[in-house]
C-alpha positions as CSV (number, residue, x, y, z in Angstrom):
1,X,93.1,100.2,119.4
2,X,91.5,99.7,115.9
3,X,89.9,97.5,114.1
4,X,90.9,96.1,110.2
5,X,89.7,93.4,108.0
6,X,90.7,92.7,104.7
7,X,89.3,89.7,102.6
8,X,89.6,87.7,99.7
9,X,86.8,86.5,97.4
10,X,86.7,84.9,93.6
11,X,85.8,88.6,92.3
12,X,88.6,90.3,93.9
13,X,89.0,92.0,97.7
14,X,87.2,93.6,100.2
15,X,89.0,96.0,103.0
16,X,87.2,97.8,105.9
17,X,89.2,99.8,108.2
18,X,87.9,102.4,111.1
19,X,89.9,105.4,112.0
20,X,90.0,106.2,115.6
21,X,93.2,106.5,118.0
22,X,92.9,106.9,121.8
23,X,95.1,107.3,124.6
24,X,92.2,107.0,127.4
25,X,88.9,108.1,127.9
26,X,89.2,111.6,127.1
27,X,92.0,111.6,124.2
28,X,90.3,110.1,121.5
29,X,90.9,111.1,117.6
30,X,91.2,110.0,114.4
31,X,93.3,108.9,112.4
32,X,93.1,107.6,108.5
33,X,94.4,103.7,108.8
34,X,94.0,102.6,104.8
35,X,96.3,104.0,102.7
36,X,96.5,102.8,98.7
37,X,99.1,103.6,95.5
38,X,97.9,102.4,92.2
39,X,99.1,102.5,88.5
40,X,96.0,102.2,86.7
41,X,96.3,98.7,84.6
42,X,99.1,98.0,86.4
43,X,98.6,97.5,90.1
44,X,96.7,98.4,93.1
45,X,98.3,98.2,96.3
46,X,97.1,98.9,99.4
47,X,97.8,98.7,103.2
48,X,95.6,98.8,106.3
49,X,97.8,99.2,110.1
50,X,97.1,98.5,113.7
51,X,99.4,99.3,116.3
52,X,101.4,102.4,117.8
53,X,100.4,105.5,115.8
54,X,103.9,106.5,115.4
55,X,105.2,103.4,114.3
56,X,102.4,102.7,111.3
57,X,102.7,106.8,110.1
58,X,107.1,106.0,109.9
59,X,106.5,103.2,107.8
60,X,103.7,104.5,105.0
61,X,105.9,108.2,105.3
62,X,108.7,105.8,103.9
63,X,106.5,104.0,101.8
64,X,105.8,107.2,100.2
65,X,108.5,108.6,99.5
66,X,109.7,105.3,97.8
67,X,106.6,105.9,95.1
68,X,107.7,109.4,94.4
69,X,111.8,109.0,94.3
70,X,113.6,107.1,92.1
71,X,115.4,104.4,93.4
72,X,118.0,102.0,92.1
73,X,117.4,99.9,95.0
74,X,114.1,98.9,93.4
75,X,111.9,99.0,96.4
76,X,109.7,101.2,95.8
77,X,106.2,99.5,95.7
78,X,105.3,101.0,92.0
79,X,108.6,98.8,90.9
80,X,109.0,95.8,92.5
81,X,107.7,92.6,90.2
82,X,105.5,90.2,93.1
83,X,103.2,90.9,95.7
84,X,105.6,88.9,97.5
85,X,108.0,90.6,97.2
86,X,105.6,94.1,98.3
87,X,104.9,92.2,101.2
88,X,108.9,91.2,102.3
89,X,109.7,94.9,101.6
90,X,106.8,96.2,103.8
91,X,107.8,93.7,106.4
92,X,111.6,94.5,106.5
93,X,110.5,98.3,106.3
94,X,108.1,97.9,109.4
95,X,111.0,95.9,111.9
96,X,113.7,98.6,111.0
97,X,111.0,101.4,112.3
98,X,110.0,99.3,115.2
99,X,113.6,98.8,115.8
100,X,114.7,102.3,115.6
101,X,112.1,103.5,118.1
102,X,112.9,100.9,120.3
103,X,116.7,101.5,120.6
104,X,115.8,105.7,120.7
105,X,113.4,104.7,123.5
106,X,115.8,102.4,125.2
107,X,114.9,99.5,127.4
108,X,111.6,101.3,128.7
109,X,110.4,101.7,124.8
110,X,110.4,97.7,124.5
111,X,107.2,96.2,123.5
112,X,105.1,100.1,123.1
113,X,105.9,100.4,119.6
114,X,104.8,97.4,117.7
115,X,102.1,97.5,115.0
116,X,100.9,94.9,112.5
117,X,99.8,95.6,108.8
118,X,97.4,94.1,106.3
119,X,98.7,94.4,102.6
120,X,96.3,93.9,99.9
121,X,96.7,94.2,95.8
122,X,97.0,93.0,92.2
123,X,100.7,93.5,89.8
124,X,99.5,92.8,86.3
125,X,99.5,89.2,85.3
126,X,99.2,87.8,88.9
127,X,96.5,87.0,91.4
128,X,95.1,89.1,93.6
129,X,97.0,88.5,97.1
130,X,96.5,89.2,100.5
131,X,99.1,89.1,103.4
132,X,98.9,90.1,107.0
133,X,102.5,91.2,108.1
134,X,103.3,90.6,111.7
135,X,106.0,93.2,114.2
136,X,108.6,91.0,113.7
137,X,108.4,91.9,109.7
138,X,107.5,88.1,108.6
139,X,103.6,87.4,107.1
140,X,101.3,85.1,105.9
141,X,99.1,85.0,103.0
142,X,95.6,84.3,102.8
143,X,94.7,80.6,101.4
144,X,91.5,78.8,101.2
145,X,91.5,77.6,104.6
146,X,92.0,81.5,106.4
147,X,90.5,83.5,103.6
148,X,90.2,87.1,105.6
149,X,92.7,88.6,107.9
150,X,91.8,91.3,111.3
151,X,94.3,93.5,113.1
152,X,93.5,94.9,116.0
153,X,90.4,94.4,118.2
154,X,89.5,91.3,116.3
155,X,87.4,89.2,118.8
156,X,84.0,90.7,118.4
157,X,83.9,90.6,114.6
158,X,85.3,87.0,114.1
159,X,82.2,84.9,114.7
160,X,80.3,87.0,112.3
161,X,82.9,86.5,109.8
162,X,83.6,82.6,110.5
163,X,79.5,82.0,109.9
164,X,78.5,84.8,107.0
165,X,81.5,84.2,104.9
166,X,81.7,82.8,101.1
167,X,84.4,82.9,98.9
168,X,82.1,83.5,96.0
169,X,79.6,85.7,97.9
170,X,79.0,89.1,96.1
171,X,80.9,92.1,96.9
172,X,78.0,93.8,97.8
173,X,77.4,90.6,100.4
174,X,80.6,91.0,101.4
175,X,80.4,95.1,102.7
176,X,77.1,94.1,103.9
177,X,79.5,91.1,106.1
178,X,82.0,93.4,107.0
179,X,79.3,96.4,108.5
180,X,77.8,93.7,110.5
181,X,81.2,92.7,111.9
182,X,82.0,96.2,112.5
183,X,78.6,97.0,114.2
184,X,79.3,93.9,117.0
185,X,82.7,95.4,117.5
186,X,81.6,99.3,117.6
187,X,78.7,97.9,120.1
188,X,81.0,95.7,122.5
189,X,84.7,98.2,122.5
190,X,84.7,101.9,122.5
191,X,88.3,101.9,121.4
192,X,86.6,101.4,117.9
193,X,84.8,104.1,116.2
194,X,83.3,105.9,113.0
195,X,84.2,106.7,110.4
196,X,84.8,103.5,108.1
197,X,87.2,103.3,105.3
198,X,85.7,100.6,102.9
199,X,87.5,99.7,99.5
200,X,86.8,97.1,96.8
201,X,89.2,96.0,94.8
202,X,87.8,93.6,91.5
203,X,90.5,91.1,90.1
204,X,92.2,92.5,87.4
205,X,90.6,96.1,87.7
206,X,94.6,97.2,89.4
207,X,92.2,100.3,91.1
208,X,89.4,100.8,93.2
209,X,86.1,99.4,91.9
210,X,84.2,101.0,95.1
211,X,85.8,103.7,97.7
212,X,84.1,105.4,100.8
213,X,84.0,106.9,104.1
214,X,82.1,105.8,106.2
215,X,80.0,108.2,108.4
216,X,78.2,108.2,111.8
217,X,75.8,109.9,110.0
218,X,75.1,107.0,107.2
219,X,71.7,105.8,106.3
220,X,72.8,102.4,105.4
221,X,75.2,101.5,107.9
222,X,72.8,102.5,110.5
223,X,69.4,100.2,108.9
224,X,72.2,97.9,109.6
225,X,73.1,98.1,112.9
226,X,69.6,98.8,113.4
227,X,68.0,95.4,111.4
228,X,71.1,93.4,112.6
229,X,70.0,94.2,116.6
230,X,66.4,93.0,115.5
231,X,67.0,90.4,113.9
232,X,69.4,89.1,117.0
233,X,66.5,89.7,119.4
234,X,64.2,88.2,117.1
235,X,66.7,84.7,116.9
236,X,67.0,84.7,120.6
237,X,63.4,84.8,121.4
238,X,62.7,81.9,119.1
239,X,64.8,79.3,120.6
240,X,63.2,76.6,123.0
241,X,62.3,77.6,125.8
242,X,64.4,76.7,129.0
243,X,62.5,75.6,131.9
244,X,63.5,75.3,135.7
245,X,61.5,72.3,136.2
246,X,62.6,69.6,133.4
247,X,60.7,66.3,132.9
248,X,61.0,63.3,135.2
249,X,62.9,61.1,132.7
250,X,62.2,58.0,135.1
251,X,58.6,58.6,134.3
């Protein structure tokens, strides 16, 4: 399992990605899930993958090798005009893997491959765009009203999202968001762990404005965890008080 969110704000995005891969309890490694190609003044593009292991390192090999071979296709990410059209490629790219390893597999493969992708960038003279592709190669984009997409072990992250999130927060706000989310999941799934891929991405900047790793050994992400547990305990302990024995309302 993993966990990925990548968000939109007025300044630009904000991605956060962790890294580990397990098949059981005592098979656990990981894995690098944020992977980004830019032209500097140009365009940044970037894409963070959930899913079978496999699947997600066949399509970014591909991807790859697009941005380093010529092509008169004109698929390669560095060439194609749109976001949109990054995202369609990616998408079409992703069913034709799952596809492949399905019909090698045969009927027994069916349903172990899948994987899901969030693609995030700026082309020059465009809007920052973000677009969550699904197994099935179609995708979404983030609007207004769903401003932040999650792949992966998304349940124990959302709330904090839903309640802390503002389209015009800071980007420093928004890590601080995003390690908070992060910390609820680490806490509640073990199929989620250190390190952290964070990149920040400022509208019309077409590179990375902020870029780390994020360690188990890190002093900030751990006053974090550490304040954000306090500060729960501290909530909880000043709501009413519930009694067993509740006021006669006859009386």
């Amino acid at each position: 399992m993993t966990y990925c969110v990548g968000m939109v704000l007025d300044k630009g995005l904000v991605l956060m990605s962790d890294t580990r891969t397990n098949s059981g309890v005592d098979n656990i490694s990981v894995f690098r899930k944020m992977f980004s190609w830019s032209v500097p003044g140009e365009r940044i593009i970037t894409l963070m993958t959930a899913g079978n292991l496999a699947t997600t390192q066949a399509v970014i090999s591909r991807l790859e090798e697009r941005t380093k071979q010529p092509s008169d296709r004109q698929n390669s990410l560095m060439e194609l005009p749109t976001m949109f059209q990054v995202a369609a490629e990616t998408g079409k790219l992703l069913r034709e893997v799952i596809h492949e390893t399905q019909d090698d597999n045969g009927r027994l493969g069916k349903g172990r491959f899948t994987a899901s992708i969030i693609l995030a960038g700026q082309i020059k003279g465009m809007e920052p765009r973000l677009f969550m592709i699904y197994p099935e190669g179609n995708f979404i984009e983030a609007s207004f009203d769903t401003p932040f997409f999650q792949i992966g072990e998304t349940k124990y992250g959302r709330p904090i999202l839903i309640r802390g999130y503002d389209r015009d927060m800071s980007f420093e706000d928004a890590v601080k968001l995003l390690m908070v989310s992060f910390d609820s999941t680490l806490k509640a799934n073990l199929s989620v762990g250190l390190p952290l891929d964070l990149m920040v991405i400022e509208r019309d900047g077409f590179g990375a404005k902020h870029e780390r790793r994020i360690e188990s050994s890190d002093p900030y992400f751990n006053a974090i965890s550490d304040s954000w547990s306090e500060a729960l305990r501290s909530a909880f302990h000043s709501l009413p008080d519930y009694s067993f024995y509740q006021p006669d309302e006859t009386t």
